[in-house]
FIVODO-560435 format. One line per field, with one value per residue (C-alpha): residue number from 1; y, z, x. Coordinates in steps of 0.25 Angstrom, whole numbers, plus 2048, in hexadecimal, padded with zeros to 3 digits. Example, Ala and Ser with C-alpha at 12.3 -4.5 7.8 and 13.67 -1.06 7.14 Angstrom:
FIVODO-560435
miza	c(1  2)
Y	c(7EE  7FC)
Z	c(81F  81D)
X	c(831  837)
END
This chain:
FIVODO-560435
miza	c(1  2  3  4  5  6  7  8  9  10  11  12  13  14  15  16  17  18  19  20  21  22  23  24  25  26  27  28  29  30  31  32  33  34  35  36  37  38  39  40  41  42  43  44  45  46  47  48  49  50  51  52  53  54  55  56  57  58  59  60  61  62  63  64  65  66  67  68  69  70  71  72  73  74  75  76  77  78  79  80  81  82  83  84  85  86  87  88  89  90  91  92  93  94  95  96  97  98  99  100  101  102  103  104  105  106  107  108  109  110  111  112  113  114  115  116  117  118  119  120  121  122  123  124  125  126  127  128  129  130  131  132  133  134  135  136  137  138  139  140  141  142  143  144  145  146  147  148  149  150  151  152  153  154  155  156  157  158  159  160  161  162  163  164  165  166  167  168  169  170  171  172  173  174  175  176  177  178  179  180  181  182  183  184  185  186  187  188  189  190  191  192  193  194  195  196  197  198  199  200  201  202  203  204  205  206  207  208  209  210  211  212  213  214  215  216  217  218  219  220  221  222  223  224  225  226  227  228  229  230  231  232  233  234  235  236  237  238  239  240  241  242  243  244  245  246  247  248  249  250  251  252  253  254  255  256  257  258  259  260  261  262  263  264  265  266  267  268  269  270  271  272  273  274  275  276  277  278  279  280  281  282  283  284  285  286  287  288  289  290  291  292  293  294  295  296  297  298  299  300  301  302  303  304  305  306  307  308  309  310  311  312  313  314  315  316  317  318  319  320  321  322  323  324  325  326  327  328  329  330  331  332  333  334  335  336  337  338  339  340  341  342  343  344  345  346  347  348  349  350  351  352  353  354  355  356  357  358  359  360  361  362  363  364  365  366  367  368  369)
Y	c(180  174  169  15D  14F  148  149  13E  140  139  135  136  134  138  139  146  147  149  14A  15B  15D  16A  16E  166  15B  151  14D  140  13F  145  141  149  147  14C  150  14D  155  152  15A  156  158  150  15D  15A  163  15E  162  15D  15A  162  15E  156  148  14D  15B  162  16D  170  167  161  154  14A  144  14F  154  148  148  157  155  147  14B  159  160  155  154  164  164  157  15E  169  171  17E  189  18C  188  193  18D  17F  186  18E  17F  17B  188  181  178  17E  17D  170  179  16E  166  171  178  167  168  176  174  169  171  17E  174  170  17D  184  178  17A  189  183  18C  18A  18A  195  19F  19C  19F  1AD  1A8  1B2  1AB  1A2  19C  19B  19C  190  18D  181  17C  175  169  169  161  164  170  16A  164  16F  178  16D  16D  17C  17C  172  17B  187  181  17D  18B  18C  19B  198  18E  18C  184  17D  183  17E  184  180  17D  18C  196  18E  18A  194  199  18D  192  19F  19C  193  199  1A7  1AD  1A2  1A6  1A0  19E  195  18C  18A  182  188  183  18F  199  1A5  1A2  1A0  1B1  1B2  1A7  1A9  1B7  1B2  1AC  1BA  1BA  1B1  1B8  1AF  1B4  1AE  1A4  19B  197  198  19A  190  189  191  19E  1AC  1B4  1B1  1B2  1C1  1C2  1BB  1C2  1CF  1C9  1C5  1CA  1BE  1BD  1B3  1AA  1A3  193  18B  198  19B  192  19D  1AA  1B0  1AA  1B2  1BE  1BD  1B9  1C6  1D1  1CC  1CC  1BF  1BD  1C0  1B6  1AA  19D  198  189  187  179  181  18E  183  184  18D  196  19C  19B  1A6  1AD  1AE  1B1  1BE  1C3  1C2  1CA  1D5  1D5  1D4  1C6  1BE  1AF  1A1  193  18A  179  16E  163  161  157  161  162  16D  172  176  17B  184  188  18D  194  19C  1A1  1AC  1BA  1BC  1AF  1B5  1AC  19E  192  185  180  179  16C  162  15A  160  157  14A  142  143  14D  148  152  154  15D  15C  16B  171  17D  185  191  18F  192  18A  18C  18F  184  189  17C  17D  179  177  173  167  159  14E  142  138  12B  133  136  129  124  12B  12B  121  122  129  12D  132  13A  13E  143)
Z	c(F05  F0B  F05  F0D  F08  F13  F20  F2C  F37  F44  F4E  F5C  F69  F76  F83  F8B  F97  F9F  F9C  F97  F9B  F95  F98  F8D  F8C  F93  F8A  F8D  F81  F73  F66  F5B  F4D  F49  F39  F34  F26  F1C  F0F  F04  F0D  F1A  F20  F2C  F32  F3E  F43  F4E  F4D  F5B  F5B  F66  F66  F69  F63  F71  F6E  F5F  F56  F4E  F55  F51  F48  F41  F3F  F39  F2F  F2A  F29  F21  F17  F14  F1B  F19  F0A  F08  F0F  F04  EFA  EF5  EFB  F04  F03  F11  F1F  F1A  F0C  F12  F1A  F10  F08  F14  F17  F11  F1C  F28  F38  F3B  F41  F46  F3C  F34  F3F  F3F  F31  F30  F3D  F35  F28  F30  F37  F2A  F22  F2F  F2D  F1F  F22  F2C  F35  F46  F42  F4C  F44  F38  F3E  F44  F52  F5A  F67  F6B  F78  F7A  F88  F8B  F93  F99  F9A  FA6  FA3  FAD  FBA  FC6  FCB  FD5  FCB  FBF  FCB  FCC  FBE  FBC  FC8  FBE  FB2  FB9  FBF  FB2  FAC  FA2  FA1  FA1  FA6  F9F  FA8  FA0  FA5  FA9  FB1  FBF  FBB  FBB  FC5  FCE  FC7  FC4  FD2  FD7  FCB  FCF  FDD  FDA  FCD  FCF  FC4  FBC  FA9  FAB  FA1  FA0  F96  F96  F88  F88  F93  F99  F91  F93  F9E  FA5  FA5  FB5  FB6  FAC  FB1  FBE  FB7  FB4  FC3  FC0  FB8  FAB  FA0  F98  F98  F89  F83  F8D  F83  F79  F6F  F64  F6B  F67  F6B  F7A  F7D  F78  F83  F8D  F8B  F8D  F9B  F9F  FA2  FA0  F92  F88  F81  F76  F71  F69  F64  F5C  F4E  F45  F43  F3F  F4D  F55  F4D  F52  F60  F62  F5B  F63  F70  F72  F79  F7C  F7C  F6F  F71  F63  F61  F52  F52  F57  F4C  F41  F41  F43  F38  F3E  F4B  F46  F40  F4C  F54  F4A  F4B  F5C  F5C  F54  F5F  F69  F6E  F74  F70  F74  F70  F75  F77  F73  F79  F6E  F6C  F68  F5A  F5C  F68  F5F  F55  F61  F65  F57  F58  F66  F62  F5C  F64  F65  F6E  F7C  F84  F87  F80  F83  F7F  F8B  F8A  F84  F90  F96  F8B  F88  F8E  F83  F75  F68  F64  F67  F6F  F77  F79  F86  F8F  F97  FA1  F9B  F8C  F7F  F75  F67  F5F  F55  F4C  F3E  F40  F4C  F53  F59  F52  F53  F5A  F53  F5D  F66  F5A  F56  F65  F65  F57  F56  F46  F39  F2C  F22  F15  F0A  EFB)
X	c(4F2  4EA  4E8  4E2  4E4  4DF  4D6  4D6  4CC  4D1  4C5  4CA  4C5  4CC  4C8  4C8  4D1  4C5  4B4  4B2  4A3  49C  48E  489  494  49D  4AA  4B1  4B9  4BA  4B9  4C0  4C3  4D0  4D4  4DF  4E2  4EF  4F4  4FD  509  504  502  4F7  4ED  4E4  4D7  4CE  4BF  4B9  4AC  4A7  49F  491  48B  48B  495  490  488  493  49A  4A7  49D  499  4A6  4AB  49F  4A4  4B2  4B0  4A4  4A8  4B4  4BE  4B9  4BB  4C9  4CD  4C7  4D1  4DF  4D9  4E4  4E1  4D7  4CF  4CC  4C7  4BE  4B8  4B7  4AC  4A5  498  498  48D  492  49C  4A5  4AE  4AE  4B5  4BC  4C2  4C6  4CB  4D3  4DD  4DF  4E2  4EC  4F2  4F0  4FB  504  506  507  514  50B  503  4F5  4F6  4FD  4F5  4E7  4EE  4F1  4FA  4FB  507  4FF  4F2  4EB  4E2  4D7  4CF  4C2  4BD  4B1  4A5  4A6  4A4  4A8  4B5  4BB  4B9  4C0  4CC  4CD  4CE  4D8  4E0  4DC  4E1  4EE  4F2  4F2  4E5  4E2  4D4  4C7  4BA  4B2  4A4  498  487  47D  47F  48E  491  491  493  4A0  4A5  4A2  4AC  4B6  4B8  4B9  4C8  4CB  4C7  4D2  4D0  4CD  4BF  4B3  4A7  4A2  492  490  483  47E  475  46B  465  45E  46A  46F  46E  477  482  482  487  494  497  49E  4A8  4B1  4B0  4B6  4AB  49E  49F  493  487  47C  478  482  47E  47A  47E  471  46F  47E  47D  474  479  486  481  47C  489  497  49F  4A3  49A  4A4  49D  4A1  497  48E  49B  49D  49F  4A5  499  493  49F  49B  48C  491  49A  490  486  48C  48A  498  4A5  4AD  4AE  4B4  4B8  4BB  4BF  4B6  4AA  4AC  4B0  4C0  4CB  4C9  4BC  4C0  4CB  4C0  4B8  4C5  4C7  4BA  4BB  4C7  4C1  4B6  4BD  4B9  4C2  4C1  4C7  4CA  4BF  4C2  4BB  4C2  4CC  4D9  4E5  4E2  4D8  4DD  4EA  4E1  4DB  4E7  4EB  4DE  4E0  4EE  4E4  4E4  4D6  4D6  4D7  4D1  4D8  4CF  4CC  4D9  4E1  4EB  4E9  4EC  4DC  4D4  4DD  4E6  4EF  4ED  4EE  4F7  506  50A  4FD  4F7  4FD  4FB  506  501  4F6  4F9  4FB  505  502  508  513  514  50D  4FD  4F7  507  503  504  4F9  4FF  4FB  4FC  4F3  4EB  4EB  4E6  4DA  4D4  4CA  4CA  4CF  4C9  4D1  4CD  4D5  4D6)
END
């Protein structure tokens, strides 16, 4: 049973360890809204807004986030107890898109419904993995330092790079990669930054051994990267085109990939992330845990969500120590040879340190029955 009696939303603000540049942004520091959910017996469940500041990775932003959770997902969570994560979400199915805002709120009560089971959030979403592989992503710079900081990457044991992508940041790059790395789990991310048009090119990738391209085509693009697959013989991996199950469905019957990256605040939370999980691993498409600059609140809850089989590729999931100069949960998350160890503790298995917690938060709102 879960039986919410009050929410807080803690706005917080920290700075990364260094600027994270994409195709289409530079990050500097990230803004985040934590929710903070209690029941009747001071049980607490956390979960982590992943939006970003501006609408260049989707169309929904912190602030439009906030205005879900407080004018209609807080008040449906309030409203009655939910015998499971299941039934809340059935509770908001009315609402269209705002993905993150309900993979925010869904986040915490899955947090809290494995603690009241006394259970890792792991086991109860059917995770069977006691480590996870993880990989890195390397930002845009110039190609020396991108090389340094792989060399870093690679000394330190991640068991795969993704290094961002652009046109005439490409071949070239990956030219220089391959040259100093040339065993190196490698793939690239293009955040859709090339077109059609653009076939000759990408094909020329191809010789790089990648074990996949993410996202070259438009955002919301499942058509043209049927053909372009067909075109290719590096494996498509598709990120922003996938927000639903239904979209994954399309995706793979079309031939449109073979690679999907889930992240459950893109595909709107955990329990559809699992969804799409299933139905790659009756299709034999392999899928992994993409990152989105997270404090360790939803890099736990990613975690949980990798220790399922069908996740084969290492995600976006690296130390805690790669983003911040200090997390804001306790223990911060780590990485050995590589691999993460899937918490054993009830819930996500970390704690939210509250002084740190406290030192970054610019402001709280509290709701309650």
């Amino acid at each position: 049973m879960i039986d919410v009696q009050a929410v807080k939303l803690h706005h917080l603000e920290m700075k990364l360890v260094s600027p994270f540049q994409s195709s289409i942004e530079t990050v500097y520091k990230r803004e985040s809204i934590l929710i903070e959910i209690q029941d009747r017996s001071g049980q607490i469940g956390w979960g982590e807004v992943v939006a970003f500041s501006s609408p260049w990775y989707t169309e929904e932003t912190i602030g439009t986030c906030h205005h879900m959770l407080k004018s209609f997902l807080i008040p449906e969570l309030l409203k009655k107890p939910y015998q499971n994560p299941e039934g809340f979400i059935d509770s908001f199915s009315y609402i269209r898109r705002n993905q993150m805002a309900k993979a925010a709120i869904e986040g915490a009560v899955w947090d809290l419904y494995a603690k009241v089971q006394d259970k890792p959030l792991a086991a109860i979403l059917g995770g069977t993995n006691n480590q996870i592989d993880s990989g890195v992503v390397v930002g845009m710079a110039s190609i020396d330092h991108m090389l340094e900081t792989i060399g870093k990457h690679v000394s330190d044991g991640y068991k795969r790079i993704k290094v961002k992508i652009k046109p005439g940041l490409d071949a070239v790059l990956l030219h220089e990669i391959r040259n100093r790395f040339p065993d190196v789990p490698l793939m690239a991310d293009a955040n859709s930054a090339y077109t059609l048009d653009d076939i000759s090119l990408l094909k020329q990738l191809d010789e790089y051994n990648l074990i996949m391209i993410e996202q070259p085509l438009a955002h919301d693009d499942i058509i043209d990267h049927a053909v372009l697959q067909s075109q290719l013989e590096t494996p498509i991996c598709l990120d922003e085109s996938i927000i639903t199950l239904n979209d994954a469905k399309k995706a793979i019957q079309l031939g449109s990939c073979r690679v999907i990256n889930i992240k459950p605040g893109r595909v709107g939370g955990l329990s559809e992330s699992k969804k799409i999980h299933d139905y790659c691993l009756q299709h034999s498409i392999p899928v992994w845990v993409g990152g989105m600059l997270e404090t360790g609140v939803s890099r736990a809850h990613n975690i949980a969500l990798a220790s399922l089989p069908n996740f084969t590729i290492p995600g976006d999931i690296s130390a805690s120590a790669r983003y911040w100069e200090e997390d804001i949960i306790s223990p911060p998350v780590t990485v050995h040879n590589g691999k993460i160890d899937v918490p054993r503790g009830p819930g996500l298995g970390f704690e939210v340190n509250r002084s740190k917690l406290a030192k970054y938060c610019t402001h709280t709102e509290r709701f309650s029955k």
